[in-house]
N, C-alpha and C positions, 0 to 999 in steps of 0.2 A: 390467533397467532399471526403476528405480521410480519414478514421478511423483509419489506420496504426499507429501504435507507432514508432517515428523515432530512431534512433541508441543510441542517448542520455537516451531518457525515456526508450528505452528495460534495455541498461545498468543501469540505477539508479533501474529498479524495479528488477534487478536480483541478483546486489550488493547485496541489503536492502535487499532481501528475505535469502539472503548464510547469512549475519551477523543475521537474525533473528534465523536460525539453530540452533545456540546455546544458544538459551533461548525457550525451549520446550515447551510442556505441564504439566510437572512437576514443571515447573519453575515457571509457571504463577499460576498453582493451589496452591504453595505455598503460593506466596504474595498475594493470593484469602483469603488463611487461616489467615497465622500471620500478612497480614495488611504491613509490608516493602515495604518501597519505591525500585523501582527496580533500585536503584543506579548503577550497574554495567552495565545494560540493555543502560544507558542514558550513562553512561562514553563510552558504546562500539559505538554508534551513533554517540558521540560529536567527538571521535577523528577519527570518518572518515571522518570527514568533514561536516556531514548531517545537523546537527540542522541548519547550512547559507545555508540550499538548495537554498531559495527564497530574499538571500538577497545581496546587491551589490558586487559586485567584489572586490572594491576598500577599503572594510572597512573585506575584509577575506570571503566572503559569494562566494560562484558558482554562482552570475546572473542567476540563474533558473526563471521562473517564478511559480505561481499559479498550473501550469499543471502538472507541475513534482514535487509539493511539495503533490499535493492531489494522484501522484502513489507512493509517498515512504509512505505516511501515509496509504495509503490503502495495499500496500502488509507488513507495520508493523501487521495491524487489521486480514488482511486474514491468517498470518505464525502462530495465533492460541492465540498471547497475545490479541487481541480485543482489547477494549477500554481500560484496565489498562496499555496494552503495546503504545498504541497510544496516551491516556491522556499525559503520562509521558514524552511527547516531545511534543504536540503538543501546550502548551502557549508560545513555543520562536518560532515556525513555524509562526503563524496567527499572533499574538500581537504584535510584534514588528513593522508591515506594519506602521502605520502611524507615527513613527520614524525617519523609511526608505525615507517614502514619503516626511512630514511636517521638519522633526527636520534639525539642523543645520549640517555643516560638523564633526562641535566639536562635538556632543551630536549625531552623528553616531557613530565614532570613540570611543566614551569616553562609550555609552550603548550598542551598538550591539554587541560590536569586543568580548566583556568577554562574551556574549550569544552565541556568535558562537564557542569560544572555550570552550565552559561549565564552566568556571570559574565561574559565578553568574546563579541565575537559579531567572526567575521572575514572579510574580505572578498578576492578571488580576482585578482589582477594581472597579468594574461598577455596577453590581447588589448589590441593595438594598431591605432590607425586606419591607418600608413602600411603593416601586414603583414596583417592579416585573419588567416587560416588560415595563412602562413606563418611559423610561432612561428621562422623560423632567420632573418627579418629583419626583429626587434626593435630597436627602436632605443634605448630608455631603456638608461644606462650606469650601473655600478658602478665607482667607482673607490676602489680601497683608500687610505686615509690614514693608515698608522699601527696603530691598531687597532678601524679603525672605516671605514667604506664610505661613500662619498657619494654619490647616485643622485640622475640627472637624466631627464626621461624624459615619455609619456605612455600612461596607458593605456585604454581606455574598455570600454562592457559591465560595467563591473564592479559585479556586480549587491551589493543592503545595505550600499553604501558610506557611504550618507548617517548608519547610525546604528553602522557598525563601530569596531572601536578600532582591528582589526588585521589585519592584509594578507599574505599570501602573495602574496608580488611576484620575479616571474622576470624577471631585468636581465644585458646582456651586461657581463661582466666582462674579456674580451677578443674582438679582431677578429673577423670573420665569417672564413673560408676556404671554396674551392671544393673540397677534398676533404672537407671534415666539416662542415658547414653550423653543425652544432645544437651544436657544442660551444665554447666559452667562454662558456654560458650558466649563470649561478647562480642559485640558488633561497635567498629569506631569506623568515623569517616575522619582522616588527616589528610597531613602533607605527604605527597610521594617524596622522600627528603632524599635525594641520591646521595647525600653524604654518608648515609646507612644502609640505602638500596639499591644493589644493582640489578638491574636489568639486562638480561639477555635473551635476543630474540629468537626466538625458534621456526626455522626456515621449515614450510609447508605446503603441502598440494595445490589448496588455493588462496581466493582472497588474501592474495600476497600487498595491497594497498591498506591492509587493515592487523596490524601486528599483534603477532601473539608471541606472548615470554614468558619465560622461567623469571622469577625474583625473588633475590635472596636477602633475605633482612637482618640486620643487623645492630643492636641493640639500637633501635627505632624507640625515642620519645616522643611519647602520644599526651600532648594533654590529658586532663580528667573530663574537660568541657566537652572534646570527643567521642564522647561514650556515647552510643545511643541507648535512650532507656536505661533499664537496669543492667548489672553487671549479673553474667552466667544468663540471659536470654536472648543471646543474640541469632541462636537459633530459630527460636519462635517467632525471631524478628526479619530475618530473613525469608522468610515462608511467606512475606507479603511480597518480596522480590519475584521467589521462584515463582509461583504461579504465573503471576502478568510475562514471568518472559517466555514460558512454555508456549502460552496463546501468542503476542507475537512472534517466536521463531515458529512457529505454525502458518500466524498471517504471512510471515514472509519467505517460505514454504510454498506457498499455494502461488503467491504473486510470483514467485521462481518458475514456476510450473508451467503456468499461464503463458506466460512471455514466453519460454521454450517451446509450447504444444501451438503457439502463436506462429513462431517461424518456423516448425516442421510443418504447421499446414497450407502457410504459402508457400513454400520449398514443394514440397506436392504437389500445389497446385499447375505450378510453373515450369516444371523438371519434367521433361517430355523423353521417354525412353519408348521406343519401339511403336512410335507412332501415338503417342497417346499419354496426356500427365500420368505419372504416377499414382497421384491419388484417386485414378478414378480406377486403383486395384485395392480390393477390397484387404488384401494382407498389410496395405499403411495404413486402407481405413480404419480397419476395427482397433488396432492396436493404441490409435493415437485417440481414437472415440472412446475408448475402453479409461485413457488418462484422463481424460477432458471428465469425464462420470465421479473419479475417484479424487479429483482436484476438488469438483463443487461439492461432494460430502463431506470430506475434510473442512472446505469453508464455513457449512452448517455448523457443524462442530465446535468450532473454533470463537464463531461469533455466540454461539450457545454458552461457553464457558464467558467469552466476555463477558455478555449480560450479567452472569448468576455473579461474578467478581464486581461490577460495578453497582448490585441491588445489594453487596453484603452478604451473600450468599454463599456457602459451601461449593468450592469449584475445583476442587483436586481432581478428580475423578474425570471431568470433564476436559480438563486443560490437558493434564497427562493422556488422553486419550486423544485428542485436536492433533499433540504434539506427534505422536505418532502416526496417526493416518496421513498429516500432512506432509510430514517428513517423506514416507512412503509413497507415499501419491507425487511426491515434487518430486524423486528417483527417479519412477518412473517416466513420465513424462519427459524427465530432461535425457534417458538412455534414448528413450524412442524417437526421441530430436535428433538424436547424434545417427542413429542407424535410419532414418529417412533420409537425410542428408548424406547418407553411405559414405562415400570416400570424404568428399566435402565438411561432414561432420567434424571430421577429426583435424580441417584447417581452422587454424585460429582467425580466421577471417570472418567465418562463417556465426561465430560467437558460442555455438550452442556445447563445444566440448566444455570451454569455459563454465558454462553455468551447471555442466555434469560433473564438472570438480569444486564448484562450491557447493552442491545439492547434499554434499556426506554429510556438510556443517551438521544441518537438521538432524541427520540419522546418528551422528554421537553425540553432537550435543546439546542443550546442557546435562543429559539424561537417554544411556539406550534403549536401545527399541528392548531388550531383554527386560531390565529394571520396571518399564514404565507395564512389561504385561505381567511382570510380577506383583506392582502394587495392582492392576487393576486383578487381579487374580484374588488378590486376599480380602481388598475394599467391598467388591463389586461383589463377587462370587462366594466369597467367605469361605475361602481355600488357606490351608495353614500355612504359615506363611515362612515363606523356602528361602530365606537370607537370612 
């Protein structure tokens, strides 16, 4: 068993770290303040090739897997943007997989090739206000017409809607049933066409640079060519989505963490109270040594589920489990940044409140910590199963 990073993964996290340089701490505390998209941020990723870290060779993508897309997302999160610098790429990283996997050569070619070169930027259609975590009662409908689908519907969360062109939108195509819940569900990637969708943004705690919206659809024509796969499996098709973003909002988790328990222990180091740094009191040490423990087992984790995802491997179990420790572990460490830094903490100067109000991202979404010890309760433990 080797923990080693090989010569590839050192190279992509050292790249991604030098292009992060020049989007500082000033940078991000801006788009904290006036809310802008960090457009320049995503143009300097797109044209090194990054946003096809995970995606095929053959349609412009590195053939990377899962492993090396959750270390460029985690040394974006760790170089100090956090989640507003990692939201801001991370729906062409994770979302486009069941494309990859399901869709045709044409409807690779024709949707991934403009996502890898940042030409289209696309936005993620799943949750809904009357299902929450329940994706099998969706209400937004596809109805076929011919040769073209008509979708009624609403969905919210759905985060760079405000400047997307294109949508990955999962719509029931037929009834619900009690023996198979999730199936009549389709999966299309279109046009965000604002002549039928509106968009509105939903003002929020953080990661105010990276939009999140309610949108409302309205009889939306979808081509047939649209479709991914089969029609009524777009659930099983999304399942190659959810896992890979579970491992990275984990990797980028941990890298949130990092940076935070980063600047509480040079703030310690340096904060001289009654003769003497701070940190040489054992009540900032243990606390902040206690995160630093609970970040790097979370990391194990996380790269664990990669692996088992990128070898083909059964990874639920694994990534739902990442997703949670890392979530928790990134909490932590970014409270204990904020109460080391005691009054200072709570100056936006100081940066580390900032990254204690994007740290919740993790802990509700895309899945809560409740949900995720419920499936591991029934998977794992083979406990009946309480939803």
């Amino acid at each position: 068993m080797d923990f080693a990073l090989n010569d590839d993964q050192l190279t992509i996290r050292d790249a991604i770290t030098r292009l992060c340089q020049a989007y500082g701490d000033d940078y991000w505390l801006a788009r904290d303040r006036d809310g802008k998209f960090p457009d320049d941020f995503v143009k300097t990723i797109a044209e090194g090739g990054w946003l096809g870290i995970a995606m095929p060779k053959e349609i412009g993508g590195s053939g990377f897997g899962i492993t090396e897309a959750a270390l460029m997302m985690q040394a974006i999160a760790e170089s100090g943007g956090g989640f507003a610098a990692a939201s801001s790429v991370h729906m062409n990283i994770f979302a486009p997989n069941p494309i990859a996997v399901h869709g045709t050569a044409e409807q690779k070619k024709r949707m991934l090739a403009p996502l890898i070169d940042g030409k289209e930027r696309a936005c993620f259609g799943v949750t809904e206000p009357n299902a929450g975590l329940d994706t099998s009662s969706i209400e937004t409908r596809a109805e076929r017409q011919g040769n073209a689908y008509v979708i009624n519907g609403r969905k919210v969360w759905t985060s760079t809607a405000q400047s997307a062109n294109k949508i990955l939108l999962l719509a029931r195509t037929a009834p619900k049933t009690k023996t198979k819940p999730t199936d009549g569900l389709s999966l299309f990637y279109t046009d965000l066409d604002r002549r039928h969708c509106e968009v509105r943004e939903i003002e929020k705690m953080g990661r105010k640079a990276v939009d999140s919206n309610a949108v409302f659809i309205d009889n939306l024509t979808v081509p047939a060519d649209d479709l991914i796969g089969e029609e009524g499996q777009g659930f099983r098709y999304i399942l190659h989505g959810l896992n890979p973003e579970r491992i990275l909002i984990a990797a980028e988790a941990v890298g949130l963490g990092r940076v935070a328990l980063a600047r509480a222990a040079n703030y310690a180091k340096e904060r001289v109270v009654f003769g003497r740094p701070i940190g040489q009191n054992q009540g900032i040490q243990h606390p902040l040594a206690d995160a630093w423990a609970r970040l790097e087992a979370a990391n194990l984790m996380l790269f664990k589920a990669a692996s088992l995802y990128d070898r083909g491997e059964p990874c639920g179990t694994e990534a739902n489990a990442a997703k949670y420790l890392a979530a928790d572990a990134c909490h932590a460490a970014c409270e204990r940044a904020v109460l080391t830094h005691g009054g200072m903490g709570y100056a936006k100067e100081y940066h580390v409140e900032r990254y204690l109000r994007e740290c919740y991202i993790a802990r509700i979404a895309p899945v809560s910590a409740e949900m995720i010890l419920n499936f591991l309760a029934e998977k794992v433990l083979g406990l009946p199963k309480s939803y």
